[in-house]
N, C-alpha and C positions, 0 to 999 in steps of 0.2 A: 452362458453369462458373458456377456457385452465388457470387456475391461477396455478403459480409457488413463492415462498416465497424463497427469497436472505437473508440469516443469517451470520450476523458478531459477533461471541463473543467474548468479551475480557473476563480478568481474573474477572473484578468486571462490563461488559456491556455486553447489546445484542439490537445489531441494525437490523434492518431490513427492507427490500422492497417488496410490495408485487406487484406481477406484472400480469396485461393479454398478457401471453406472446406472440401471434400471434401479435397483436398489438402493442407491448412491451410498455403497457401506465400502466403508477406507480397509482396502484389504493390508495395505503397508503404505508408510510412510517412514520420509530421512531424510540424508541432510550428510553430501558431502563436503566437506568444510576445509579452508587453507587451501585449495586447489594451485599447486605450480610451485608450492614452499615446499619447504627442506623433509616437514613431514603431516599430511593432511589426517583429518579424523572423517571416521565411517561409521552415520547411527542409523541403523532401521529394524522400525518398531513394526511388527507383524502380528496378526494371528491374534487371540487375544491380549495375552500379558509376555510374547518371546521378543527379544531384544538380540542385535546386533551389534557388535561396536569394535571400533578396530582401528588402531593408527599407522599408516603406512603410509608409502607416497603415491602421491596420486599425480602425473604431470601435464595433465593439462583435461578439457572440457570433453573431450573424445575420450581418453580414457575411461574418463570417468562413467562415461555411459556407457561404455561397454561392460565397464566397473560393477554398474548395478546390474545392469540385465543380466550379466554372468549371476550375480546375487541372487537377484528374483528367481533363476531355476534352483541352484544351489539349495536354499533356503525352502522350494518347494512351496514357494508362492503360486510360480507359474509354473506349467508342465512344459511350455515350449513358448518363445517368441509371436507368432502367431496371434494366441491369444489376444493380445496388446493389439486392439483395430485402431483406437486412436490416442495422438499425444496431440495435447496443448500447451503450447507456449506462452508463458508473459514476457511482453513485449513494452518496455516503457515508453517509447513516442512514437507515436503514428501520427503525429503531425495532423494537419488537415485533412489530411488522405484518407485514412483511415477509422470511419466510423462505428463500424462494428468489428466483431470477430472473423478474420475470414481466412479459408484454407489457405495453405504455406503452398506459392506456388516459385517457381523461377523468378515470375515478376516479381511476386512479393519478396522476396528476398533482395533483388536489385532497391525495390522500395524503402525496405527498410534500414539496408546498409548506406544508402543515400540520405535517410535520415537520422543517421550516427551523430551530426552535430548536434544538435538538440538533447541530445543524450547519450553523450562521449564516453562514458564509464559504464554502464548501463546496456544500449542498443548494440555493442559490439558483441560482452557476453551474451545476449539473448540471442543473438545470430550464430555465435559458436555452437548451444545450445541444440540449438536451431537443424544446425548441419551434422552434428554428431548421428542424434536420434535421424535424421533424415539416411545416413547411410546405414546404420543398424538397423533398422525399420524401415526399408523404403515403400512397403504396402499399407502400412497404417497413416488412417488420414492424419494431417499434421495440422493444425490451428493454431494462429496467430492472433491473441487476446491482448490489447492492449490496455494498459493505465490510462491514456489521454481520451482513450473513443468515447467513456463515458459524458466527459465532459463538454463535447460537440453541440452538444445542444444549449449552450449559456448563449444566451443573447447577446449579441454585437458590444454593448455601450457596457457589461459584464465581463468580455475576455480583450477587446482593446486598451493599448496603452497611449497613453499622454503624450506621445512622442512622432518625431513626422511620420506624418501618415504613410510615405513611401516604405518605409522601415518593416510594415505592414504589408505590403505589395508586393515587394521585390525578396522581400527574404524572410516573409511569413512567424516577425518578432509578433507576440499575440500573448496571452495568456495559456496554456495550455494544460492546468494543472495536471495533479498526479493521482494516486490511491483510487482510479474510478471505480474498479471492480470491484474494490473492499466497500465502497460508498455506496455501491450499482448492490450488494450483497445484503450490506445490515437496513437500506430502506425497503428492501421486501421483506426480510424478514419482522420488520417493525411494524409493517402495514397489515401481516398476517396477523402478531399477535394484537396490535389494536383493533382490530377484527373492522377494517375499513380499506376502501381499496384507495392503493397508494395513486392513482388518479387525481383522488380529492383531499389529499394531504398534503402539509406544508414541515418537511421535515430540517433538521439541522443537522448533520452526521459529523463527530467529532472522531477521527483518527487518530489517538494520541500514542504514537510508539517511539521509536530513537528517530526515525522521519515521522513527521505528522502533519496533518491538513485537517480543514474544515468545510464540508461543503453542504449549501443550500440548495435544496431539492427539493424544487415546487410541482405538484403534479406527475413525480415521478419522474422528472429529468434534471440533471444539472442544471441550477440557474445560478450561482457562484460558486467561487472555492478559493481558497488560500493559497494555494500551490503557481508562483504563475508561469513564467518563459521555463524558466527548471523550478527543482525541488528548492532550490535554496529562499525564496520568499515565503511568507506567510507570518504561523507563529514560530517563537523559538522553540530549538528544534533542541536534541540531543548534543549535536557539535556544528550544528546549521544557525544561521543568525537571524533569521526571519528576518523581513521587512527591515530594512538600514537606509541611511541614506546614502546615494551609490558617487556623492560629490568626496565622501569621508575619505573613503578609496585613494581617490587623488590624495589628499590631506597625510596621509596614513603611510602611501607609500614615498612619501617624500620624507617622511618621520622614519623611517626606520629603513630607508636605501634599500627597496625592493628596484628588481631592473626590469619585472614583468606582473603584465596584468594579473596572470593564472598565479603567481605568489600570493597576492591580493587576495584572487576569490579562493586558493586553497584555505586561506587563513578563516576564511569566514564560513566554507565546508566540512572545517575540522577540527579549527581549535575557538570555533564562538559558541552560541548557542549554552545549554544548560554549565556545560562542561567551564563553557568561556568565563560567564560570571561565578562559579562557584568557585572553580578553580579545584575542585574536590572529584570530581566525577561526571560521565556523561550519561550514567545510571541513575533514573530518578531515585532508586531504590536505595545507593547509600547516599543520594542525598538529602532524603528526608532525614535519613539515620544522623543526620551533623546537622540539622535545622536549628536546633534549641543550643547549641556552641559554635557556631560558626555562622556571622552574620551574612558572609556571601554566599552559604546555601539556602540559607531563609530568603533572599534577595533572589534567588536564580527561580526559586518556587514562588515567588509574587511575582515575580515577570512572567511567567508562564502560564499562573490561571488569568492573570489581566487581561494576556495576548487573547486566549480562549475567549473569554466574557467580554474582550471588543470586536470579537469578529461575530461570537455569535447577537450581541446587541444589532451590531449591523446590517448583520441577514436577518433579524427578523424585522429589522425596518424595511428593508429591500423587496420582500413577499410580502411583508401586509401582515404580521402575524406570526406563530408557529404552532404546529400541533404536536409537534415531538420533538428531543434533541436527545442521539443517539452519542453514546459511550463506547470504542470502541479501541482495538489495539494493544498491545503489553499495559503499557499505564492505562488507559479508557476502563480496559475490562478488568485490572487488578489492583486501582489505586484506589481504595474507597476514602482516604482525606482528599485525596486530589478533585475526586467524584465533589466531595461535600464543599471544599474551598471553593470551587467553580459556581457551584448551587446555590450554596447562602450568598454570593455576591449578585445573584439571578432573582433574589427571593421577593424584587419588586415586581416580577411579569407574571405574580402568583404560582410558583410555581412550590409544592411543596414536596417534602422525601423523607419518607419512613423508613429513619437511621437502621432499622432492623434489617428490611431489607436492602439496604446500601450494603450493610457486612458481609450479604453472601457471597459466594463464589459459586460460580454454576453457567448452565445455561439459560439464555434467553432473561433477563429478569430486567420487570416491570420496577421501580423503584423511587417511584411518586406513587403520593395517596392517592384517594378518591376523592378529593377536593381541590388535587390539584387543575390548574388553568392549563398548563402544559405538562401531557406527560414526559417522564423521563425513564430510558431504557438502556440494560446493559448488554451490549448483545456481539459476543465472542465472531469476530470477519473468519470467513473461509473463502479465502480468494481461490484457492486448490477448486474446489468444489463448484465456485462460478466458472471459472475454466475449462474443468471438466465437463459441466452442465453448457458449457456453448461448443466444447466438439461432439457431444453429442446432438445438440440439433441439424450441424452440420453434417455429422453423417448417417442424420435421419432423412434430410434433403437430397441428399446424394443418392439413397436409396428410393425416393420415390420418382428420381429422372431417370 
């Protein structure tokens, strides 16, 4: 049995899946959480229904993986290190560079630590990541899976901005959104269950979690997205402000005697977005719960399906059309008022949904009738599993040079 290990790290987490990948059946998964605070939490779910969980400290991204893999024997996942031929990495910017998934080498690491600005919070953890499992496992192939690679393929006049063209040239300012693997993940799986190859489809893929994006995928490739230079554009986000205008900024910091720009864009990474206008929470969840008493959560959940239902108006003028617009993410897959606010404001592109099936909870579900114009789908992202499924190609390649 072929095990492969899917690594997500943030700046203070590291999640993971471990997978048999021929089978692709999740032998364990978790989630070290608080990584370098005073005291972290330890969950992994194994086996069918056994759990782990445990609060201790954890001090930094190396431990931690040494943390698990001690786990994985312990726990009698694994019988020996070994096992584990490959890890995949997510990797948030790959810049221009980087188009697909590819083996973690020396260079790439110089690569991707040279493109840390572009994802300052983000590309540094994924490189800690990065180096831990590279010294614990130095014989397992290693892969570097990027957010940005999927989006490589939006055509010019789609990922340029309005701004000197030099700006473009010299220091690669561009569009570059984010979530591609999650986007790259639920249009195959929509293509499968519309039983049509995603070639000759005209998809919409809604990402709605605490970050969220939208992107337009003509033919099976990015052809817009929401997300542009970083995560902080698009629609409003959990504590991200989507789309502002960036003159306010100026305006803003002279109102309130900020002495630096990164004051500015913290403000508008952390305290704008759902959080900003309700003032209640960055949790859709209790902000629906205050909707019917509190006018600035009613307000934070109109600004948010609007955002939705003007990007995707947009994209489907931009393709000519749509054939499907996918649901996906914490709220995508679990909000069914949010599902329906979005839909009955769509309900002129014919698009209709059988409230019955909107209520379920599940996998994969179809959620337009059979008269609808455009279907609509729910369908739970497993970026783990595209991960996974790209260091396995790679070291199916490997093995036949």
């Amino acid at each position: 049995m072929t095990k492969v290990i899917a690594i997500n790290a943030g700046s203070s987490s590291l999640k993971f899946k471990l997978f048999e990948i021929d089978s692709e059946k999740v032998l364990a998964e978790g989630i070290f959480d608080r990584i370098g605070l005073e005291m972290s939490k330890i969950k992994i779910e194994y086996q069918t229904n056994k759990k782990f969980e445990v609060d201790e400290k954890v001090k930094d991204h190396a431990y931690a993986v040494k943390r698990l893999l001690g786990l994985l024997l312990d726990l009698k996942i694994i019988r020996d290190f070994s096992e584990i031929e490959g890890v995949g990495h997510r990797v948030v910017a790959g810049g221009e560079v980087f188009k697909h998934s590819v083996e973690i080498t020396s260079k790439v690491i110089r690569k991707i630590n040279s493109l840390a600005e572009y994802a300052p919070i983000h590309n540094p953890a994924n490189l800690m990541g990065i180096k831990a499992f590279k010294k614990v496992l130095p014989f397992a192939t290693a892969v570097a899976v990027f957010d940005t690679s999927f989006h490589q393929t939006m055509p010019k006049e789609n990922f340029i901005f309005s701004v000197p063209y030099e700006w473009y040239q010299e220091y690669g300012v561009r569009r570059y959104g984010a979530h591609g693997t999650s986007h790259r993940y639920v249009a195959k799986v929509a293509a499968s269950m519309l039983d049509r190859p995603l070639e000759k489809l005209k998809l919409i893929s809604c990402h709605l979690g605490a970050g969220a994006s939208i992107c337009a995928i003509k033919n099976g490739l990015s052809f817009d997205t929401s997300m542009g230079f970083t995560p902080l554009t698009g629609i409003t986000m959990a504590t991200r402000s989507g789309d502002t205008d960036v003159a306010m900024l100026s305006f803003m910091m002279q109102k309130l005697d900020m002495h630096s720009m990164p004051e500015a864009i913290y403000d508008l990474n952390k305290r704008s977005g759902l959080l900003g206008i309700s003032g209640v929470s960055s949790d859709m969840r209790d902000i629906l719960a205050k909707r019917e008493t509190n006018l600035r959560a009613k307000l934070a959940i109109d600004v948010f399906v609007k955002d939705i239902v003007k990007y995707i108006g947009a994209y489907t003028a931009e393709m000519g059309g749509v054939d499907g617009i996918i649901f996906t993410a914490g709220i995508g897959e679990n909000s069914t008022e949010i599902r329906s606010k979005i839909l009955n404001r769509l309900a002129y592109m014919g698009i209709e949904v059988d409230e019955k099936k909107n209520a379920l909870r599940g996998q994969n579900l179809l959620i337009s009738t059979d008269n609808s114009k455009v279907q609509v789908l729910v369908i739970p992202t497993d970026e783990e599993l595209m991960i996974a499924r790209d260091v396995n190609k790679i070291m199916k390649k490997k093995l036949k040079h």
